[in-house]
N, C-alpha and C positions, 0 to 999 in steps of 0.2 A: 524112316531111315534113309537118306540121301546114298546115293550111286555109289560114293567111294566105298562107306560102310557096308554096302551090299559088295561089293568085288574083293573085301577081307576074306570072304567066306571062301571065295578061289587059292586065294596062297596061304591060311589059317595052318596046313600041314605044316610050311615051314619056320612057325615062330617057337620055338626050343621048351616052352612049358607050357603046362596046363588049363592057365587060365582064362576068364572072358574077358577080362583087360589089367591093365599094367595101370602100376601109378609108378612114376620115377622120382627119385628125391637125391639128396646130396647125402654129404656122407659114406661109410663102408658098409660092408654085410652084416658086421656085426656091431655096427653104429646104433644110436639112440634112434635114428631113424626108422629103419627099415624093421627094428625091434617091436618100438610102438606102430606102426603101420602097420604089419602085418599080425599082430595081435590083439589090434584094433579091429582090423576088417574081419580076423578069422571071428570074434565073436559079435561082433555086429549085422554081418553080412551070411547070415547060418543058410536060409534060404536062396542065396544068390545076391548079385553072378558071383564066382569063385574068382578074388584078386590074387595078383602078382605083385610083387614089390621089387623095385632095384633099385639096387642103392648105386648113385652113379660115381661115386663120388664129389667133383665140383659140379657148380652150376653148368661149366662152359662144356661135360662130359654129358649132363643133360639133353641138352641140344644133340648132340651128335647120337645119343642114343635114341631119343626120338625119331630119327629121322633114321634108324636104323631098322626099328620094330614099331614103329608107327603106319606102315602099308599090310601089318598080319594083324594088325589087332590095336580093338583101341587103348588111350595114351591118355592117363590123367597124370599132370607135372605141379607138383609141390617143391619149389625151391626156397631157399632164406628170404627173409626181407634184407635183412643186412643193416643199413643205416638210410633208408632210403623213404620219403613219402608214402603217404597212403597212394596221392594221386600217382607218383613215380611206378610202385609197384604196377596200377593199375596200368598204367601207360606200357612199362616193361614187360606184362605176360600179354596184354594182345597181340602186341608185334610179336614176339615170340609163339603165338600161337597159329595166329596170321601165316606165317613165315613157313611154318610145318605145313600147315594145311598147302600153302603152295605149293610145295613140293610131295604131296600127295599122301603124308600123313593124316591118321585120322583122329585129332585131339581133341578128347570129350572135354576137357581143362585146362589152363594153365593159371595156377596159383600161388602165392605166396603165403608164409606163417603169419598172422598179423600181429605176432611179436618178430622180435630179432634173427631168432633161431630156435630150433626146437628146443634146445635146452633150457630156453628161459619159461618153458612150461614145470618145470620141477623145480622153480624157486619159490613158488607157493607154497607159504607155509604146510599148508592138511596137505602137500606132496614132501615135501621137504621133511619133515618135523619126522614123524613117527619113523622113517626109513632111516636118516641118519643117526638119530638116539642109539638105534636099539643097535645099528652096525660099529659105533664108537662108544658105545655103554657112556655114554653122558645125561646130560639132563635140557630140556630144552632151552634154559637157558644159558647154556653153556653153545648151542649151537647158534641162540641166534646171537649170541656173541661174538663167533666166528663168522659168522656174517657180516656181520656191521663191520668188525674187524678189515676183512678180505674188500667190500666195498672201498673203505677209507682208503687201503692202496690201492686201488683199479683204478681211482678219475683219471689220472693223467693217463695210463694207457685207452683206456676207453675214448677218452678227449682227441689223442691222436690219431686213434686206428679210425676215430669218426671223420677228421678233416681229410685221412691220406683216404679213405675211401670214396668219397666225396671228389676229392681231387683225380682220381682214378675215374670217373663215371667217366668223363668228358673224353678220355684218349680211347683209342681201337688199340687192339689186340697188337698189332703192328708196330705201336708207338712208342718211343723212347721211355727206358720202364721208370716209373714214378715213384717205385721202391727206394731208387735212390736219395728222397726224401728224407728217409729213416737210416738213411748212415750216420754213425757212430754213437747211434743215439740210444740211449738205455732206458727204456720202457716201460717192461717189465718189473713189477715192486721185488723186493730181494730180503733177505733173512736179517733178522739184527733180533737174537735171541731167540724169544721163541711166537716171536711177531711177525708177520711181513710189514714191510715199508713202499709205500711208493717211491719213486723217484722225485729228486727234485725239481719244480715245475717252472723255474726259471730258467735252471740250466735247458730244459728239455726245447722250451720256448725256442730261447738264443740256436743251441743248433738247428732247430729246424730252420728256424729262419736262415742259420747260415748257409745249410745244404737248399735252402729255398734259392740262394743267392746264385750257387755252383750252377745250378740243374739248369739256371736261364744261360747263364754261359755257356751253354751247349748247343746253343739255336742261334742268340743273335747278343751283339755285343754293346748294341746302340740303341737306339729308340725305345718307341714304348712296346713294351709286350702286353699279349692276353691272358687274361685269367684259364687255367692257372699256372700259368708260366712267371705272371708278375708275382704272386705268392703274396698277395693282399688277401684275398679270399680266405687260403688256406689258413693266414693265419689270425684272420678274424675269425674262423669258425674252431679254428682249435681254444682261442680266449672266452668266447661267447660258449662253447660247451664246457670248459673247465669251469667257468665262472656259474653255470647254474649246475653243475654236476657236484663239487665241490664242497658243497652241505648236504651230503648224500646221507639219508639217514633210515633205518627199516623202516618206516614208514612212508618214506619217497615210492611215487610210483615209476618211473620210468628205470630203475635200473634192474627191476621183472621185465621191460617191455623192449626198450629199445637200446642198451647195454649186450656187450657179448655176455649169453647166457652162460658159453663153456668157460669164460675167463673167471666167471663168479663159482661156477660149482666145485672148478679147480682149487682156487683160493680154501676153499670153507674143508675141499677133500687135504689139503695140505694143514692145513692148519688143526684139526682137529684130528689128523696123525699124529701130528708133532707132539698136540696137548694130551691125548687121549692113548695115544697105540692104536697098531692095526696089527691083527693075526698074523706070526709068523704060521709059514704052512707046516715048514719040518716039524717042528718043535709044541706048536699049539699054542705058547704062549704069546700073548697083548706085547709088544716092541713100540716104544716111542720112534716114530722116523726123524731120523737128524740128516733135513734135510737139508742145512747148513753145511753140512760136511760132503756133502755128496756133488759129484760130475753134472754137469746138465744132463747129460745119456742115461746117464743112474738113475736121478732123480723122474725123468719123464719115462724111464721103460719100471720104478715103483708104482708113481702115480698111476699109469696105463694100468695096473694091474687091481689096483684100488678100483679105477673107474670101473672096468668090467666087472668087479664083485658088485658095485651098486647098480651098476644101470638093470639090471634083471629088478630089481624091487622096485626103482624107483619107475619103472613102467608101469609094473604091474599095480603100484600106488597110485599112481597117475589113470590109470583106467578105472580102476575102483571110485576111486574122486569123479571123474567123469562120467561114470554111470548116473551117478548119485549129485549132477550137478545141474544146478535150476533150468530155466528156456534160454538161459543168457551166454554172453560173455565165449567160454572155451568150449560147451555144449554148443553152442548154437554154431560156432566155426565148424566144429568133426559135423554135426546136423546138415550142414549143409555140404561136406564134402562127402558125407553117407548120400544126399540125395542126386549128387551129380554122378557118384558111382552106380547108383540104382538106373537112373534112365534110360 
């Protein structure tokens, strides 16, 4: 055990719970995160040490919390991948781990999902399947219909959220916000019966490019700019992802891996409302949701209410799966984050 890890044992009284070490992750308390993790570790970890979990909410709350409770106790850090390299991630947690440690934290970790985000671990089928049938009384082909469904509107948002995050890596926190990219630009797929729709991917194109055009006029009026300020980049990488995302079909791999996983559970959770009903509480009876008709506040304080009835199963599905799952692949990821907690 190195110096620092020996001197936790001096301030140990003042870190607020229990445990022998803390993982931190994104997300809220009663997020998919901090759900699975600590229901993970409780039954993996019977023997020891006894983990902590907190859920920081963002990545950037991460940080700050590390360096809060990183000198009581040690600090395993799980954040998203997001849209980012194998090598990028690898690059982004040593600095970030680096960085702690200079400042006198003590970080047994810092890792990333090696999909998207957590939630793209529950669009595996043997996770998926059995949990939403029985919560939407349908059939499984009826769900993974809504899948396919839900996919076909996502490329374009998926396309963009990939190039405006991409174009975000390169600016500091300080930086003129790059949000402004996505002015007046409509993203999100939207209702036409009892379908969603993606947007359309020309117009989405043309504005970006237009607000491409604004956002340089805010720095310099003349010469050449840099990427991404010239908005070449940006929007060669929003055509090169629409262009292979585009034929997205359930048997595609990439929109389990590197796709916002919450934008597809959303989709499949709306969509098989719409078709199927979901439990009115008062009354007892199955309600088709018309979510056509509904406020965007309406609609996402239904949906939030949906999600918290599934995420409890779809964990506890997910663990069961992963007990029961080969030396490979999503075992061999928890495998080895069970062994960095052990040491």
């Amino acid at each position: 055990m190195d110096d620092r890890a020996q001197e936790i044992g001096v301030d140990r009284n003042a870190y607020p719970r229990g445990g022998d070490i803390a993982i931190l992750c994104e997300g809220d308390v009663v997020g998919y995160e901090a759900k699975l993790l600590k229901s993970w570790a409780d039954r993996t970890l019977k023997d020891g040490p006894l983990v902590d979990v907190w859920a920081c909410g963002t990545c950037t709350a991460i940080f700050g919390m590390s360096d809060a409770i990183g000198r009581t106790i040690p600090v395993v850090v799980i954040e998203d991948k997001d849209f980012r390299t194998t090598d990028e991630v690898k690059k982004d947690c040593e600095h970030q781990k680096n960085s702690r440690e200079r400042r006198g934290a003590v970080m047994r970790a810092w890792k990333a999902w090696r999909r998207n985000e957590i939630e793209n671990y529950f669009l595996d089928f043997d996770v998926l399947l059995p949990v939403v049938t029985k919560a939407f009384a349908c059939t499984e082909d009826e769900v993974e219909k809504a899948v396919e469904d839900a996919l076909k509107s996502l490329v374009v948002l998926q396309a963009i959220d990939y190039c405006v995050y991409r174009a975000r890596r390169v600016w500091e926190e300080s930086d003129p916000p790059v949000m402004h990219l996505l002015k007046n630009i409509r993203k999100r797929p939207s209702w036409e019966g009892s379908g969603l729709v993606g947007p359309n991917h020309s117009v989405v194109r043309r504005r970006l490019e237009e607000n491409a055009g604004t956002w340089q006029k805010q720095f310099q009026t003349d010469g050449r700019l840099g990427e991404p300020l010239a908005g070449v980049e940006l929007l060669a990488e929003f055509d090169q992802r629409y262009g292979e995302w585009s034929a997205v079909t359930l048997d595609s791999s990439f929109w389990r891996t590197e796709w916002a996983g919450k934008e597809v559970l959303k989709g499949v959770r709306q969509l098989l409302s719409k078709r199927h009903g979901w439990w009115n509480a008062d009354d007892g009876v199955r309600e088709h949701i018309d979510w056509v008709n509904m406020s965007r506040k309406d609609a996402d304080a239904v949906d939030r209410k949906i999600e918290r009835e599934l995420l409890p199963r779809l964990v506890e599905r997910f663990l069961v799966v992963l007990a029961d799952a080969p030396e490979k692949g999503v075992h061999e990821e928890f495998a080895e984050l069970e062994q960095v907690l052990r040491a």
